[in-house]
C-alpha positions in Angstrom: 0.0 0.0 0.0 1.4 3.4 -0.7 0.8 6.5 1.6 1.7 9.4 3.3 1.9 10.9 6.7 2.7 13.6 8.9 6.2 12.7 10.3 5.4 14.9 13.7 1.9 12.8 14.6 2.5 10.0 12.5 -1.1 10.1 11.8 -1.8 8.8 8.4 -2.7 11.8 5.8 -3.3 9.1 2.6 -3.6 5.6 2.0 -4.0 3.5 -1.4 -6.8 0.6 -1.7 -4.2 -1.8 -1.3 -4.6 -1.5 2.6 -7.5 -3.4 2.8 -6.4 -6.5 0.9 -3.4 -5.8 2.8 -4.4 -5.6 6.4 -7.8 -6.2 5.8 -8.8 -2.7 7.2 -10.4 0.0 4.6 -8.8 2.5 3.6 -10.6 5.2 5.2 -10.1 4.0 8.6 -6.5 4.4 8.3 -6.7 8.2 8.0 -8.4 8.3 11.5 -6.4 9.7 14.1 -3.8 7.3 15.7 -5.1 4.5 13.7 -2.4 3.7 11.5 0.2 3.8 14.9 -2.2 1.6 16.8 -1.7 -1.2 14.3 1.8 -1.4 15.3 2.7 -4.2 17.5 3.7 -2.9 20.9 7.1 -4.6 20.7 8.1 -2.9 17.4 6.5 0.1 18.6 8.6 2.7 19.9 11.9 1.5 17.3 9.8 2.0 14.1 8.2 5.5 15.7 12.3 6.4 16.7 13.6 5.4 13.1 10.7 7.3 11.0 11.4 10.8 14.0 15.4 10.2 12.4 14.6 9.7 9.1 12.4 12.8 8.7 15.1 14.6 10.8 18.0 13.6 8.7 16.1 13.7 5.4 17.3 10.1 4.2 15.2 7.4 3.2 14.6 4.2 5.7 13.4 0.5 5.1 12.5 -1.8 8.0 10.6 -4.8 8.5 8.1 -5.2 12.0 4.7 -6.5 12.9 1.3 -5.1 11.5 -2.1 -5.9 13.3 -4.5 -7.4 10.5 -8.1 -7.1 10.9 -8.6 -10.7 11.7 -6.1 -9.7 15.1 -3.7 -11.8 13.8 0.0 -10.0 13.0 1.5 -9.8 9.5 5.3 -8.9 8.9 5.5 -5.7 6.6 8.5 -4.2 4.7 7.7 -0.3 5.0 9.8 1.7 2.9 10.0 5.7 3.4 11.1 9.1 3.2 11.0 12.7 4.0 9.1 14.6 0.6 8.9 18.6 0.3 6.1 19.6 -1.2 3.8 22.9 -1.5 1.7 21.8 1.8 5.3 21.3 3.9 7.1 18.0 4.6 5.7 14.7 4.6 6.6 11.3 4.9 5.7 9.2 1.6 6.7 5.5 1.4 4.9 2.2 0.5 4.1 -1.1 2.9 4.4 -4.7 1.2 3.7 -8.0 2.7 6.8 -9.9 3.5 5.5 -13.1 4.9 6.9 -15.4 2.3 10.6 -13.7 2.8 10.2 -14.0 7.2 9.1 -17.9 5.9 11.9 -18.3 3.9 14.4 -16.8 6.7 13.0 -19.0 8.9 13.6 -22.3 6.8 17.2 -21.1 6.3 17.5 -20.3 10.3 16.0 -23.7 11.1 18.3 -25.1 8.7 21.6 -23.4 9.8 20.4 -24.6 13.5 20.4 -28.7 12.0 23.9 -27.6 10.6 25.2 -26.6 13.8 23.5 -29.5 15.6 24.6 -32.0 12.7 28.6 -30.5 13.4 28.2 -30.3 17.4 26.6 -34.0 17.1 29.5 -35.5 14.7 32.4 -33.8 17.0 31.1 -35.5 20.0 29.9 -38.9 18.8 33.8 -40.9 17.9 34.2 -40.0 22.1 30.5 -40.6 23.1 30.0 -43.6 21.3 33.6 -45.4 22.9 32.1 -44.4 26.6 28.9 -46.2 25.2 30.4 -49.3 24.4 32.4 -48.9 27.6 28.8 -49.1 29.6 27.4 -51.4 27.7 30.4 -53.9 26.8 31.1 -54.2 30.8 27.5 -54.5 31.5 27.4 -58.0 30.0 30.4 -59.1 30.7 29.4 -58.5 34.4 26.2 -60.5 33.6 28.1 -63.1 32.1 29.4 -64.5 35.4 26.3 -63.5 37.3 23.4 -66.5 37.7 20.0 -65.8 37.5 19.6 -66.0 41.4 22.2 -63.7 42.3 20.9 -60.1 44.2 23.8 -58.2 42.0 21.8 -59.0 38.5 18.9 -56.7 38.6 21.0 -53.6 39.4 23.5 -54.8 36.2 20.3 -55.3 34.4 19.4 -51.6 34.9 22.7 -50.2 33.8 23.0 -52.5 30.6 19.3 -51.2 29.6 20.2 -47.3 30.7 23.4 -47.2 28.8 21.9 -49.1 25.8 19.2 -45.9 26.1 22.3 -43.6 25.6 23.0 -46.0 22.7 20.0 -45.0 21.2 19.9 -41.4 21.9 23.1 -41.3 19.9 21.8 -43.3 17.0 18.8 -41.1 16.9 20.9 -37.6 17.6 23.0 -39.1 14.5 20.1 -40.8 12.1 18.6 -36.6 13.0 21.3 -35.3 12.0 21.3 -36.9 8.9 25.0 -38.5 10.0 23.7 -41.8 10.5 21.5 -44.2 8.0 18.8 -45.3 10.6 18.4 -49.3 11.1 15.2 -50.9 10.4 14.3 -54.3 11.7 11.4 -55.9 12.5 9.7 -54.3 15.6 6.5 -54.9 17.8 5.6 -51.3 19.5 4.2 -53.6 22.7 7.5 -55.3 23.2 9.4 -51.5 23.0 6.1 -50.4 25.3 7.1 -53.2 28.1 10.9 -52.5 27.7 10.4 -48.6 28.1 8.2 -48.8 30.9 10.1 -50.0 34.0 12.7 -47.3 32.9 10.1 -44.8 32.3 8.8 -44.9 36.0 11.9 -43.8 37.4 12.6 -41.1 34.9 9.2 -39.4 35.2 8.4 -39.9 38.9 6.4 -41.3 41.5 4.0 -38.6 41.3 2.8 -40.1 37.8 0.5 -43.0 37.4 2.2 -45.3 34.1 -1.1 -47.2 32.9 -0.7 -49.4 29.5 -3.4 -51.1 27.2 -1.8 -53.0 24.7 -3.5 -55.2 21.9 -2.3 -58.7 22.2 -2.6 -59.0 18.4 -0.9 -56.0 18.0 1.2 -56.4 14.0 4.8 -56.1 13.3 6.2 -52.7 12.0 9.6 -52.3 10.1 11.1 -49.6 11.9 14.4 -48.9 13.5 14.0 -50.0 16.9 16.4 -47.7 18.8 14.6 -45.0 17.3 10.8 -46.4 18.6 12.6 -46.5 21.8 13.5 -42.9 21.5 9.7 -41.9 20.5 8.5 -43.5 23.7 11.1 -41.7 25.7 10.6 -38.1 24.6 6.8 -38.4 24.4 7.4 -39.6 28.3 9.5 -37.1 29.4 7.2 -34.3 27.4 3.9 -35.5 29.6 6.1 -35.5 32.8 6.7 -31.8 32.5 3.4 -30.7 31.6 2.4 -32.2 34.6 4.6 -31.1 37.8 2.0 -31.4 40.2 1.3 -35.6 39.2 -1.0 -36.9 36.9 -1.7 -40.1 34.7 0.1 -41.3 31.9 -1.2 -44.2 29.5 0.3 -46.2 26.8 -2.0 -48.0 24.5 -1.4 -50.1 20.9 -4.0 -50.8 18.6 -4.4 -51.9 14.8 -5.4 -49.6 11.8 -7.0 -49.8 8.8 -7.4 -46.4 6.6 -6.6 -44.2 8.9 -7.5 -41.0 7.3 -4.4 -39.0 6.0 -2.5 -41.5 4.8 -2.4 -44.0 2.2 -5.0 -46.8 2.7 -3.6 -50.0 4.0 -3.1 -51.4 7.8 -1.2 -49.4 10.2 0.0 -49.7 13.8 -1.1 -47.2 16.1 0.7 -45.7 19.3 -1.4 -43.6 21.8 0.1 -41.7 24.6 -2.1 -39.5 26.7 -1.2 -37.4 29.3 -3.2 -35.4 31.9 -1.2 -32.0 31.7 -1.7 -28.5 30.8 -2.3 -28.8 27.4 -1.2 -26.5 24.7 -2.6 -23.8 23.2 -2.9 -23.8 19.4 0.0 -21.2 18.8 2.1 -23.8 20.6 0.8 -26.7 18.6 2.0 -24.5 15.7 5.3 -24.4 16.4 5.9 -27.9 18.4 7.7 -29.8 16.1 10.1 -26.9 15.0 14.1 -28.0 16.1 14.9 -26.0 19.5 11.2 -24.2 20.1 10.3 -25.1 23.5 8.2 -23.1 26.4 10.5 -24.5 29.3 12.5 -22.4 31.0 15.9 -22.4 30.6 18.0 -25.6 31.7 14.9 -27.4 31.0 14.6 -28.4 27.7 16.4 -28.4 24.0 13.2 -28.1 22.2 14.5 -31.3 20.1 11.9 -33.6 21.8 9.2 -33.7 19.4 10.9 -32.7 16.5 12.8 -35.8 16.6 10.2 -37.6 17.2 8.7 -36.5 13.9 11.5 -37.3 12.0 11.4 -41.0 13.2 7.9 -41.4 12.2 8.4 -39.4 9.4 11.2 -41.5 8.4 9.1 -44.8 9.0 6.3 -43.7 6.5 4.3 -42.9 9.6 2.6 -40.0 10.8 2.0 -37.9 14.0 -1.4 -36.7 15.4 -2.0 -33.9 18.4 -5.2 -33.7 20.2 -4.5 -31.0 22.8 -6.2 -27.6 24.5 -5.2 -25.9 27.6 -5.9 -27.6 30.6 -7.1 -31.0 28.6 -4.1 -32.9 28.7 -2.7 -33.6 25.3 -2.9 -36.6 23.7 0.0 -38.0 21.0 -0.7 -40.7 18.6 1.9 -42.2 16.4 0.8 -44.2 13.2 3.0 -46.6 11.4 2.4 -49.0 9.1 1.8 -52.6 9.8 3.5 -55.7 8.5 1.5 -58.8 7.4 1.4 -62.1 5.9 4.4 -64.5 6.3 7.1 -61.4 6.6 5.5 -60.4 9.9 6.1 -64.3 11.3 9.5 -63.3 11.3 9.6 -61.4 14.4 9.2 -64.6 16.6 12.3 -66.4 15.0 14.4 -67.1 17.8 17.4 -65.0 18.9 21.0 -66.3 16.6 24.0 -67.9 19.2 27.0 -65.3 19.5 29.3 -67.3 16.9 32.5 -68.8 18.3 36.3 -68.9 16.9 39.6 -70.3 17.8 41.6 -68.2 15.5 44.2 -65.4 15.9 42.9 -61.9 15.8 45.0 -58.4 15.9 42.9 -55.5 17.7 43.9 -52.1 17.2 42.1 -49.4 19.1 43.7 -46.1 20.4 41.0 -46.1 23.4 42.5 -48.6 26.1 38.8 -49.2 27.5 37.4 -50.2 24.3 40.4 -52.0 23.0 40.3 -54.2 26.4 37.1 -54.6 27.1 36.1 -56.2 23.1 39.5 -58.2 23.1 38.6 -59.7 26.6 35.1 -60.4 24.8 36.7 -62.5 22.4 38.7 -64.4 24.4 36.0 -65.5 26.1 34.3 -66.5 23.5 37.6 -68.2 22.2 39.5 -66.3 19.9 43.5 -65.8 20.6 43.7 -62.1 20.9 46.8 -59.6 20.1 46.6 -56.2 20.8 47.8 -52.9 19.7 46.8 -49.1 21.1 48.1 -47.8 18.2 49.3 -48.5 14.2 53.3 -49.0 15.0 52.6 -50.9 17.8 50.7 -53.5 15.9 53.0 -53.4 13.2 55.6 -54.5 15.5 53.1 -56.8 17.1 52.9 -58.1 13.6 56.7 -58.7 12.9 57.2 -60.4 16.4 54.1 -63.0 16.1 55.8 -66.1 13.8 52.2 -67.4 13.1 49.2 -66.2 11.1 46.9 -63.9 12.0 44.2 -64.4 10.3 42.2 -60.9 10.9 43.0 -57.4 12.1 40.0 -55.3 13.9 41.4 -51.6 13.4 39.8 -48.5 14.4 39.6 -47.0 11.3 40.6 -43.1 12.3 43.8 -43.0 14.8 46.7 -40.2 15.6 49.6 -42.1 14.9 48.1 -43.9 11.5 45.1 -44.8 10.1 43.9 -47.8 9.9 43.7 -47.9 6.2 47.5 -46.9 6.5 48.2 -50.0 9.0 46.2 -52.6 6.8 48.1 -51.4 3.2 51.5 -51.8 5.7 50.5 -55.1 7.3 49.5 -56.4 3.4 53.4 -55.9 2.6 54.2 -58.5 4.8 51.1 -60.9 5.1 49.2 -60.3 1.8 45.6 -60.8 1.2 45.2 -60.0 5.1 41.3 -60.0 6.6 40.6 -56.3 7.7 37.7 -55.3 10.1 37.6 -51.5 10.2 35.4 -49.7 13.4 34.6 -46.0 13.9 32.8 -43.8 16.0 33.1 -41.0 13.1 30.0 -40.3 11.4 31.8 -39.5 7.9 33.0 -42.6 7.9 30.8 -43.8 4.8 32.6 -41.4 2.6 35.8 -43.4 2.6 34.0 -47.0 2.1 35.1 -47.4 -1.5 39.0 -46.9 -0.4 38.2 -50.4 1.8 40.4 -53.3 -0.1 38.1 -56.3 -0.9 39.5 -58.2 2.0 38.0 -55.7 4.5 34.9 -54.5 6.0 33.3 -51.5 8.0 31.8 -51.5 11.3 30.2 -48.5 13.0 30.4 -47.6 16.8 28.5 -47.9 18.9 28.1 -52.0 18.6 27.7 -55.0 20.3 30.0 -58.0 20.8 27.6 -60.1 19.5 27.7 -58.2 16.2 31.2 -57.1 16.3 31.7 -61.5 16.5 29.1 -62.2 13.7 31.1 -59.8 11.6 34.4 -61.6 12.4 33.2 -64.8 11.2 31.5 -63.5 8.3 34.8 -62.4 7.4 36.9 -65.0 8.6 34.0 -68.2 7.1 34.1 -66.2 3.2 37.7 -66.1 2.2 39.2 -64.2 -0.6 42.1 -65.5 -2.8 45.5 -63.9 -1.9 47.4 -62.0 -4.2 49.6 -64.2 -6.4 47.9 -67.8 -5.2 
């Protein structure tokens, strides 16, 4: 809209038609007095008053962008452009207002992606460290379970530290998998069995104050879906009912089957409801819930990833996300995904595999002493001779003192003193066609796959022993011909 005004008032002197399809007022009621300044929210108030006072002081034109007051009472970003005119009647300010809510969208996007940026860089600096201290929890965990029976008053309380550290696990997978840094990990996954395994943890994250009720369908169908990642959704949705309600409440968990559900492509689905008795939220907050770090905690209290991750898990899935929520009715979160049938979904009650066995003689190379201890005392156990090495020279001289074969090397694949690509090319000079198992906590680590040689492989902290030996024999069970054999 174009206008003009008296830059002493500020009261609006003309004003095109545009205003109304504008800011939805007519044009005439702009030239009332102390209308236009009115519309003005109150927080961009006094700066845009200040700047226009300067700008007709200094003669020089001004542009700035603040909040308008459309008819409907809800606020629309404006660009006004203006500047100090001389005419036969005296000075007046003449400019022209434009809508700039697509640019403020666009800004936004371009914020919120900057902000995943960051995240994705903060997340792959701290993951090679977090992920070792994660194995660390988790590796000892079992092999402290290992040599305690069933009966023994010890087991429980290792029992809770293997299935809080293996939550830390997931937290990682899923801070990674959001940060586009890590391919997520689908498998075969039944929401009540991740319902049942949250649950016991759940009640002493969230507090005795809160009542944990769960209805789950006994014939409840399979969903491919990364199950760390489930895990995660249960968690945040958890931890977001227990702080809208710090006075106690009730939380339920229930599982159903779908068919149809409406926004999404027909077929059967899975459904997740979790229901809370809290404050609610309002619609403005609804808006803006699943945005990366909006939150209404106070500070210390919350990142204001929560739900946005756990949009990006469902979204991920081919699932969707539904809020039923008002202020002071509790809120109430339901997660669809869709459900496996037929003979695929029979494969979720195939029985765990045996941790695979070995006699032969392995050469692990890790620069972290916990790691490299705890994983080569795993395979001992589980009857491998072990050799090991904290770093690339050492295991090269490892290497020239053994006299007999070693039949793989397990090398970290990023390490000060030499890589592990570096140790392997070495250690093929000397025994050719050589079995290589690279690890890595680094989440780049999929850039360099096609330097591997054909004898090798990559595995990705954090991981299991179980899969750490499945890998080995995989390896060690498919051999390659050597080089000049």
């Amino acid at each position: 809209m174009v206008w003009e005004a008296d830059p002493t008032s500020g009261r609006c002197l003309f004003v095109s038609a545009h205003a109304e399809p504008l800011l939805g007022h007519p044009a005439a009621q702009w030239l009332e007095p102390g209308f236009w300044l009115e519309q003005i929210h109150p927080d961009d108030y006094e700066w845009v008053q200040r700047l226009r006072k300067d700008a007709a002081g200094l003669g020089a034109p001004y542009t700035c962008d603040f909040r308008m007051r459309h008819s409907s009472a809800a606020m629309v970003w404006v660009r006004e452009r203006g500047r100090l005119v001389q005419n036969g009647t005296g000075a007046q300010l003449q400019g022209f207002t434009t809508d700039i809510a697509d640019l403020k969208r666009l800004e936004a996007e371009l914020l919120h992606s900057r902000k995943l940026e960051t995240l994705g860089r903060l997340i792959g600096g701290v993951a090679h460290d977090f992920t070792n201290l994660a194995m660390a929890l988790t590796g000892y965990s079992d092999v402290v379970l290992m040599q305690l029976d069933e009966e023994h008053p010890a087991r429980p309380y290792a029992e809770q530290l293997k299935a809080t550290s293996q939550t830390a696990v997931n937290l990682l997978r899923q801070l990674l998998a959001f940060s586009r840094k890590r391919e997520i990990e689908p498998t075969l996954v039944s929401l009540n069995d991740s319902v049942k395994g949250m649950v016991k943890l759940l009640r002493k994250i969230i507090g005795d104050n809160i009542k944990v009720e769960t209805a789950l369908d006994p014939e409840l169908g399979l969903v491919r879906a990364d199950a760390g990642q489930i895990d995660q959704v249960i968690m945040n949705l958890a931890v977001n009912a227990r702080d809208a309600m710090p006075e106690g409440g009730r939380l339920s968990m229930e599982t159903v089957n779908s068919q149809d559900p409406e926004g999404l492509p027909p077929g059967p689905y899975v459904v997740l409801r979790v229901r809370d008795t809290g404050i609610g939220m309002s619609a403005e907050t609804q808006s803006r819930m699943f945005e990366a770090f909006f939150t209404t905690k106070g500070p210390g209290k919350g990142t204001g990833l929560g739900l946005s991750l756990v949009q990006e898990i469902v979204q991920r899935s081919a699932g969707l996300v539904r809020v039923d929520s008002a202020p002071g009715q509790g809120t109430l979160f339901e997660i669809l995904l869709p459900r496996l049938e037929g003979e695929i979904a029979l494969l979720g009650n195939t029985a765990p595999e045996a941790v695979p066995r070995g006699t032969e003689t392995l050469l692990f190379v890790d620069d972290d002493e916990t790691v490299r201890r705890l994983l080569s005392h795993g395979l001992e156990r589980l009857g491998y001779r072990v050799l090991q090495a904290p770093s690339g020279p050492a295991a090269l001289t490892l290497s020239e003192e053994e006299k007999g074969k070693i039949d793989l090397v397990v090398t970290d694949l990023i390490m000060a003193d030499m890589s592990g690509l570096d140790l392997v090319r070495l250690l093929n000079g000397v025994r050719p066609g050589i079995r290589s198992l690279y690890v890595t906590g680094y989440t780049d680590s999929h850039a360099i796959i096609s330097q591997l040689p054909e004898t090798g492989a990559l595995l990705e902290k954090p991981f299991r022993l179980d899969q750490l030996a499945r890998h080995i024999r995989i390896l060690l069970d498919h051999p390659v011909e050597t080089p000049g054999a």
